[in-house]
C-alpha positions as CSV (number, residue, x, y, z in Angstrom):
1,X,-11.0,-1.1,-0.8
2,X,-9.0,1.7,0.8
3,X,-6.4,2.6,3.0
4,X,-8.0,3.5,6.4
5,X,-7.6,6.8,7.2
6,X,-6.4,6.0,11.1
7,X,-3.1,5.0,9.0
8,X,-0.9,7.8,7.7
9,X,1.5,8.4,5.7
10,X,5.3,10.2,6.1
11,X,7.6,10.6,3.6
12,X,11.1,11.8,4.7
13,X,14.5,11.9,2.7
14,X,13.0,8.9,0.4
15,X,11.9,6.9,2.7
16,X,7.9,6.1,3.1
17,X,6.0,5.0,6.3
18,X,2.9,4.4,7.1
19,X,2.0,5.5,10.8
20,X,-0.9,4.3,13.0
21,X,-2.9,6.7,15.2
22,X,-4.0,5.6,19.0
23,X,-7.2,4.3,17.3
24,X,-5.6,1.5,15.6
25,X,-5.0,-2.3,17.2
26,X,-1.4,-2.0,15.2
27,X,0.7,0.2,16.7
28,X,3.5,0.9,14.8
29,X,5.1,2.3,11.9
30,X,5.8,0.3,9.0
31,X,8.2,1.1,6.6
32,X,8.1,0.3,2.6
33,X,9.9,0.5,0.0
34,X,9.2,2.2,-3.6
35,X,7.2,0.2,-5.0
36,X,5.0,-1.2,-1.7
37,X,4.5,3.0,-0.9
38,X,3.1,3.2,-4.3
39,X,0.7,0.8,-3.8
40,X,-0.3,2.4,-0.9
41,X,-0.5,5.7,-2.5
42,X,-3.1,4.0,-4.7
43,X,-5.3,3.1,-1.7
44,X,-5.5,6.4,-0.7
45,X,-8.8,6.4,-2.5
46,X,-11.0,3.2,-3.2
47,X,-9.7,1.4,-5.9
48,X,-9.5,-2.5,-6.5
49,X,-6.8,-4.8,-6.5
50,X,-6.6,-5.0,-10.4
51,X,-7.0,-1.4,-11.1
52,X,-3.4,-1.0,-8.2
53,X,-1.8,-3.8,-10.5
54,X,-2.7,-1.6,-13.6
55,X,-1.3,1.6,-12.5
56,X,1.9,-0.2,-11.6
57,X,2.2,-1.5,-15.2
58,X,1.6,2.1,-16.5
59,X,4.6,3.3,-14.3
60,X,7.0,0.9,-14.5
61,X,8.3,-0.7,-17.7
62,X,10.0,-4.2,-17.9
63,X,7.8,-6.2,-15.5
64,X,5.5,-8.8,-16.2
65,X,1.4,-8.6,-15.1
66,X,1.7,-11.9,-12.9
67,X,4.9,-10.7,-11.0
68,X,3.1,-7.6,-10.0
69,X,-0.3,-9.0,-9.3
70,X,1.9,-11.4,-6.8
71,X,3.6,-8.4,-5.3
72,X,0.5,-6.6,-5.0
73,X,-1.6,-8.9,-3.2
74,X,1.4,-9.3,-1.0
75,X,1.3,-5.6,0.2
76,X,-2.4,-5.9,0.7
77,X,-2.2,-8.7,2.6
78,X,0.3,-7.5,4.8
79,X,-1.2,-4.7,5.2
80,X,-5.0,-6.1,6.1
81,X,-3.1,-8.2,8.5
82,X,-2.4,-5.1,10.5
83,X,-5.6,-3.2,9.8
84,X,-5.2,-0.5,7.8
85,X,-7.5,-1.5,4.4
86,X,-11.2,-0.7,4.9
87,X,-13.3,-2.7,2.4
């Protein structure tokens, strides 16, 4: 799976976005925090849910595996509901 590329990205004075383009049924921007832009910065090429959860443990110290696999599945979720994960 992937981010689709008709989503893009901003980052401006530490915030993160994610912007649809006219081809996309969302229309929108969403906006995420630290950890959710991260994540999405990992879909940016086709990757797997587990291999997203990994690279979060690598970063960030003092969480536990099932916390993030929770929070990462959220953030996909979310963010098939609006379109924007290709498969």
């Amino acid at each position: 799976m992937k981010l689709d590329p008709k989503f893009l990205t901003h980052e401006t004075k530490g915030e993160h976005y994610i912007i649809s383009t006219n081809d996309t049924k969302f229309k929108g921007i969403v906006k995420n925090n630290s950890t959710a832009a991260f994540i999405v910065e990992c879909l940016k090429s086709d990757t797997t849910q587990g291999a997203v959860v990994d690279k979060i443990l690598a970063r960030y110290t003092g969480v536990d595996r099932g916390t993030v696999e929770q929070d990462v599945a959220e953030v996909i979720d979310k963010l098939r509901s609006i379109g924007a994960i290709e498969e």
